[in-house]
C-alpha positions as CSV (number, residue, x, y, z in Angstrom):
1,X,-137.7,159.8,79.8
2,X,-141.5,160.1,78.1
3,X,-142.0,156.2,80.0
4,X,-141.0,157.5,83.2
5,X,-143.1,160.9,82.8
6,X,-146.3,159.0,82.2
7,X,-145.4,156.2,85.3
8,X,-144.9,158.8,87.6
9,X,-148.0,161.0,85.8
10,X,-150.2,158.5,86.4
11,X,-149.2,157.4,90.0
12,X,-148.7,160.7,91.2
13,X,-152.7,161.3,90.0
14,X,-153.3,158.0,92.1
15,X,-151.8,159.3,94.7
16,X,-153.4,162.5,94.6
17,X,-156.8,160.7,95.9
18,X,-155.5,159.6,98.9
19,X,-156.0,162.9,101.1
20,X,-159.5,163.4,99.8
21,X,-160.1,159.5,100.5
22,X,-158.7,159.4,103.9
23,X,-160.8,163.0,104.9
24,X,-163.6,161.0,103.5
25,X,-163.4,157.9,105.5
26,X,-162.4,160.3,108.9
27,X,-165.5,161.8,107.8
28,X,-167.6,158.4,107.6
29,X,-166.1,157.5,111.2
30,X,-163.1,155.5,110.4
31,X,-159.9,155.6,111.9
32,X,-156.5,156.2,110.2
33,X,-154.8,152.6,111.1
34,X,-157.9,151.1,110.1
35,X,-158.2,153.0,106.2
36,X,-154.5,152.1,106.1
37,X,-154.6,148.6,107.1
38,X,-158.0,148.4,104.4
39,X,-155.8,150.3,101.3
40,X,-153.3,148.1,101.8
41,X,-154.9,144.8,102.4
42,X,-156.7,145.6,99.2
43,X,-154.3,146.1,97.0
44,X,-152.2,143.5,98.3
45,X,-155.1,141.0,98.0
46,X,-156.3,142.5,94.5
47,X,-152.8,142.1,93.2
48,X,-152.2,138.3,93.8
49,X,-155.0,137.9,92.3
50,X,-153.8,139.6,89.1
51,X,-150.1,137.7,89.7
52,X,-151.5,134.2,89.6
53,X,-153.6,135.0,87.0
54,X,-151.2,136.2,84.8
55,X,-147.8,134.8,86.0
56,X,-146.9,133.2,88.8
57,X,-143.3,133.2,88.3
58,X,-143.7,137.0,89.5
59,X,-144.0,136.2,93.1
60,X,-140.7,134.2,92.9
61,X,-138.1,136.1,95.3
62,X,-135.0,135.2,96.7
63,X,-134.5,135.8,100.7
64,X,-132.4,138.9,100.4
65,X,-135.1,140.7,97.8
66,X,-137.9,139.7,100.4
67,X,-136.0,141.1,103.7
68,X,-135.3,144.8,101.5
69,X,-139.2,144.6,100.8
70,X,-140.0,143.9,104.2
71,X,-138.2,146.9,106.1
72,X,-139.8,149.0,103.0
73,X,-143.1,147.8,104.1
74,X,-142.8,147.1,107.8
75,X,-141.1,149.9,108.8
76,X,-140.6,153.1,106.2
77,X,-144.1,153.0,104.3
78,X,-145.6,152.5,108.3
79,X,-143.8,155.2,109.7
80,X,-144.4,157.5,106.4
81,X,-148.2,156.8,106.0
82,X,-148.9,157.1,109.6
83,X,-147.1,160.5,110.1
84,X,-149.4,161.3,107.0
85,X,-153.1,160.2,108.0
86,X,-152.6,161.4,111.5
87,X,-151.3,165.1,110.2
88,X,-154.8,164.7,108.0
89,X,-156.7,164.6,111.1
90,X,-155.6,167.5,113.0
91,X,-154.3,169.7,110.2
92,X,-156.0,170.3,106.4
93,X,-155.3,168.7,103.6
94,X,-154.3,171.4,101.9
95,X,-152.0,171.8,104.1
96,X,-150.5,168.9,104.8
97,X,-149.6,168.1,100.8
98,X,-147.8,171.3,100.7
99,X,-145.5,170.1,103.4
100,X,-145.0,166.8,101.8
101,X,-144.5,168.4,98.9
102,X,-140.8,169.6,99.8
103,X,-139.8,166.1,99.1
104,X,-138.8,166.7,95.5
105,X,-136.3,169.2,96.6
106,X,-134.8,166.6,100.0
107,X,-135.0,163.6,97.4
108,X,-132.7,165.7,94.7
109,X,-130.4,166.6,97.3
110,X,-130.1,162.6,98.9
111,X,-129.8,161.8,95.2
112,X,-127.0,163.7,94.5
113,X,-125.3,163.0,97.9
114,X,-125.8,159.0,97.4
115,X,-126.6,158.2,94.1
116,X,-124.4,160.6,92.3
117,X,-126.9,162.8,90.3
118,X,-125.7,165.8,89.0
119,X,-127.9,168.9,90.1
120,X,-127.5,171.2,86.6
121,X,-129.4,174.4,86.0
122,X,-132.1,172.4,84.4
123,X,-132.9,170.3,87.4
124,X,-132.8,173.5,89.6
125,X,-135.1,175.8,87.7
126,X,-137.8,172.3,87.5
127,X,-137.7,172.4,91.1
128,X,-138.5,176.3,91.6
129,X,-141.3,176.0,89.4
130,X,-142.6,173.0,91.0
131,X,-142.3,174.6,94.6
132,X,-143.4,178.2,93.8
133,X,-146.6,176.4,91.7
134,X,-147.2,174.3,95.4
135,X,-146.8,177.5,97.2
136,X,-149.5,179.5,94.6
137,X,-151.5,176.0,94.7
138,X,-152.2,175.8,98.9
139,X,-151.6,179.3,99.2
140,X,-154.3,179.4,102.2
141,X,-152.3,177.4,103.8
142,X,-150.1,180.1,104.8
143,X,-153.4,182.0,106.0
144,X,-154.3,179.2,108.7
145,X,-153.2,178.7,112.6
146,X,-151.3,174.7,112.1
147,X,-151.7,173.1,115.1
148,X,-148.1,171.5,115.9
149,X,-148.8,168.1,116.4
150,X,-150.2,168.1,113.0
151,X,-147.5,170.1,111.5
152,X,-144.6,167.9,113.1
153,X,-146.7,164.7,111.3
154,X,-146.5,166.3,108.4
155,X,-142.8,167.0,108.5
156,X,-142.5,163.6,109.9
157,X,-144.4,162.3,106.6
158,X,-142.2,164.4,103.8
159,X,-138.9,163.2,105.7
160,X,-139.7,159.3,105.8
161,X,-141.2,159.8,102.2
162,X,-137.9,161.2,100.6
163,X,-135.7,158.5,102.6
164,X,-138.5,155.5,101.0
165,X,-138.0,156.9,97.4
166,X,-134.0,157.0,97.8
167,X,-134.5,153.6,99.4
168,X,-136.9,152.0,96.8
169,X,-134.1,152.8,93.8
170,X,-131.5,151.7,95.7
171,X,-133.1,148.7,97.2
172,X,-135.1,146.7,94.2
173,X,-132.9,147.6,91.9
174,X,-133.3,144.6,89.4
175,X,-136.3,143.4,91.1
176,X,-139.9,143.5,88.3
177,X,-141.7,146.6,89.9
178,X,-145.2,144.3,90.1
179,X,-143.3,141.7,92.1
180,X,-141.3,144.4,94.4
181,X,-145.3,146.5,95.1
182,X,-147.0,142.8,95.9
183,X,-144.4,142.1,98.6
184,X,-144.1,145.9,100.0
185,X,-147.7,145.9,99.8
186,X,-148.3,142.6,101.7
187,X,-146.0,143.5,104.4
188,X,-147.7,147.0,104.8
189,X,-150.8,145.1,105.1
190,X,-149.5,143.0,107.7
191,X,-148.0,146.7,110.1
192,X,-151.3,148.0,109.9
193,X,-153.0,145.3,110.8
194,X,-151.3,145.0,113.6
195,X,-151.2,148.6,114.5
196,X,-155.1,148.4,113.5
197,X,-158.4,146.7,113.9
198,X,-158.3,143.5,112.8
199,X,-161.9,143.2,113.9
200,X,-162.8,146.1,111.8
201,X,-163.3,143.5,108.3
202,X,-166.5,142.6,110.0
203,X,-167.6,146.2,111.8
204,X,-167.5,148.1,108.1
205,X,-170.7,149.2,106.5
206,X,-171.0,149.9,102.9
207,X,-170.0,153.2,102.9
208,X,-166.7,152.4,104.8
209,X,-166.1,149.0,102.3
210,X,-166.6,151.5,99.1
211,X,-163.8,153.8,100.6
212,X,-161.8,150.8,101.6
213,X,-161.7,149.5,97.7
214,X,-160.8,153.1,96.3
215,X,-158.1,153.5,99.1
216,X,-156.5,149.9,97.8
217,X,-157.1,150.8,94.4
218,X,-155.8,154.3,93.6
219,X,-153.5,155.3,95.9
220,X,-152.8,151.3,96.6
221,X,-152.1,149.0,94.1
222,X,-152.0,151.8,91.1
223,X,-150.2,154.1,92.5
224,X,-147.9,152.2,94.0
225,X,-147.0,150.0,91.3
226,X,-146.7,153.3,88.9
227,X,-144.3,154.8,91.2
228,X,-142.2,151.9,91.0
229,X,-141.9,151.1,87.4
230,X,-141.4,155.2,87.1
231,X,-138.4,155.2,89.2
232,X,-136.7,152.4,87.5
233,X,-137.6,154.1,84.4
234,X,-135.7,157.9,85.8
235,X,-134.6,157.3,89.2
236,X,-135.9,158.9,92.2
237,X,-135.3,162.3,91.7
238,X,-136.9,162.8,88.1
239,X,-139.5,160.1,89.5
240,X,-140.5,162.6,92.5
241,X,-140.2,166.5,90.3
242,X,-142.7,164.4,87.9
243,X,-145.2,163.2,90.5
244,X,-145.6,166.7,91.4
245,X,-148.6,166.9,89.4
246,X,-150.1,165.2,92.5
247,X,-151.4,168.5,94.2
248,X,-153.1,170.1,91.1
249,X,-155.2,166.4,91.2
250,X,-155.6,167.0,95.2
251,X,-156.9,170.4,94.4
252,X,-159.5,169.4,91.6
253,X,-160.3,166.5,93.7
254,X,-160.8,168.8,96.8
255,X,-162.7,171.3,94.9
256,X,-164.9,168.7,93.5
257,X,-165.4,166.2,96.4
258,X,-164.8,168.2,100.1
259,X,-166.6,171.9,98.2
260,X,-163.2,173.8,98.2
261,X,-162.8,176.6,95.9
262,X,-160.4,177.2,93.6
263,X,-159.1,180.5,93.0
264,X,-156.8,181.8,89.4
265,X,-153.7,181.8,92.0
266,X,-154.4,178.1,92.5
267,X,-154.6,177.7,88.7
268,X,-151.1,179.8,87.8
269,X,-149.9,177.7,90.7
270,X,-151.1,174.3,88.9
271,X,-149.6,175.5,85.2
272,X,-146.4,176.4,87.3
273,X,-145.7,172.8,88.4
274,X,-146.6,171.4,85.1
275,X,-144.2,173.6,83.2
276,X,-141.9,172.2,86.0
277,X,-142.7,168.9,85.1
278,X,-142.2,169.8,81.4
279,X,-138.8,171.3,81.6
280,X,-136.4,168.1,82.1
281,X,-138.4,166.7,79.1
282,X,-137.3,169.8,76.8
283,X,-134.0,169.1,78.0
284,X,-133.3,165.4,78.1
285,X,-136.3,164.2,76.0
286,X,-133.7,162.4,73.5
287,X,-131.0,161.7,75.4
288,X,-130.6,158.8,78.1
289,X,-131.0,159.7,82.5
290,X,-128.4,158.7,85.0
291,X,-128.4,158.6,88.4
């Protein structure tokens, strides 16, 4: 369980980035397909590197691994990271993590329709904390007009994001998590290319190129790759109530980066999803997960 915490720690801090990075490159005149099609490219590219470097036999798939990695990448990490950058730019981050941030509570519930996890008192009370501690955390979200289109994306974005992390533990099972994030990754790469600039390699000043390398970096090939090995560690559900650290490191990163201030409800809300975080631990620290 302590393996899985620290995966899912770590990628959910990863991931945590990605809304400051995207308002960022808006912000130095990119556009959304293009920062996607640039994070994933990245990481994709930086990761074969890594691969053949280290072992080759890691890109060794069979037919039926590569077609479950290709509909992952294709077509439910397009649809999901679309519906997220175009809710960042019409609605504010804040707001649009505390939408995503229902998932822990739909992935739960698809894990114990599907996968047969048992939802016990434990699991339940992790989950309150971790909501109320989102609430407490974007609590101005509540205070701002949401344009719809923005709002729908968002809901678009926490729906195809708890379907992906049901999918991912159901689909690679077996599969090495480096090998299983260098093929979703590649095949991203190639959707948002398509649905992006291919021209836009040449067009990017230096700015745009240092955004570009955090993007495939952090909440690319880290992230990513943590996320993975976390939920064949714990499965999904544990996976995604541990990740939920992700909006305290959206907060610090907003306060520190876009000059948003953070108030003591946003800091009871961050201890709130970390003793959310904590509880499963206290409970099956010692003792083996199934899902």
């Amino acid at each position: 369980m302590l393996q899985g915490l620290i995966y899912a720690v770590i990628s959910a801090a990863c991931f945590g980035s990605m809304a400051i990075l995207v308002k960022l490159g808006y912000a130095a005149g990119m556009d959304g397909a293009v920062m996607m099609q640039m994070r994933f490219s990245v990481a994709a590219i930086l990761l074969l590197f890594y691969l053949l470097a280290k072992d080759k036999q890691m890109l060794r798939i069979s037919m039926p691994e590569l077609a479950k990695c290709a509909f992952l990448g294709l077509v439910v990490y397009w649809t999901q990271t679309t519906c997220f950058v175009n809710a960042l730019a019409t609605i504010p981050a804040s707001t649009t993590a505390l939408v995503l941030y229902g998932h822990p509570v739909a992935v739960t519930l698809l894990a114990s329709m599907f996968l047969s996890m048992r939802i016990n008192r434990t699991v339940v009370l992790s989950l309150l904390l971790v909501m109320a501690g989102c609430c407490l955390v974007f609590y101005d979200a509540f205070l701002r007009e949401v344009d719809a289109t923005g709002l729908a994306y968002a809901l678009g974005s926490m729906a195809t994001f708890s379907v992906y992390l049901v999918l991912v533990q159901v689909l690679l099972k077996g599969l090495k998590p480096l090998t299983a994030t260098f093929y979703v990754l590649a095949f991203a790469a190639v959707s948002f290319t398509l649905s992006g600039d291919i021209r836009a390699w040449g067009t990017t000043d230096l700015e745009q190129v240092g955004l570009s390398l955090a993007l495939g970096v952090f909440p690319g090939l880290i992230a990513i790759t943590f996320l993975f090995a976390a939920i064949e560690k714990v499965g999904s559900a544990y996976a995604c109530i541990f990740s939920s650290v992700e909006p305290v490191v959206t907060l610090l990163a907003a306060a520190a980066f876009l000059d948003e201030s953070v108030v003591w409800l946003q800091i009871w809300g961050a201890f709130l999803i970390i003793l959310g975080i904590v509880v499963p631990n206290l409970r099956f620290g010692h003792r083996p997960v199934t899902n």
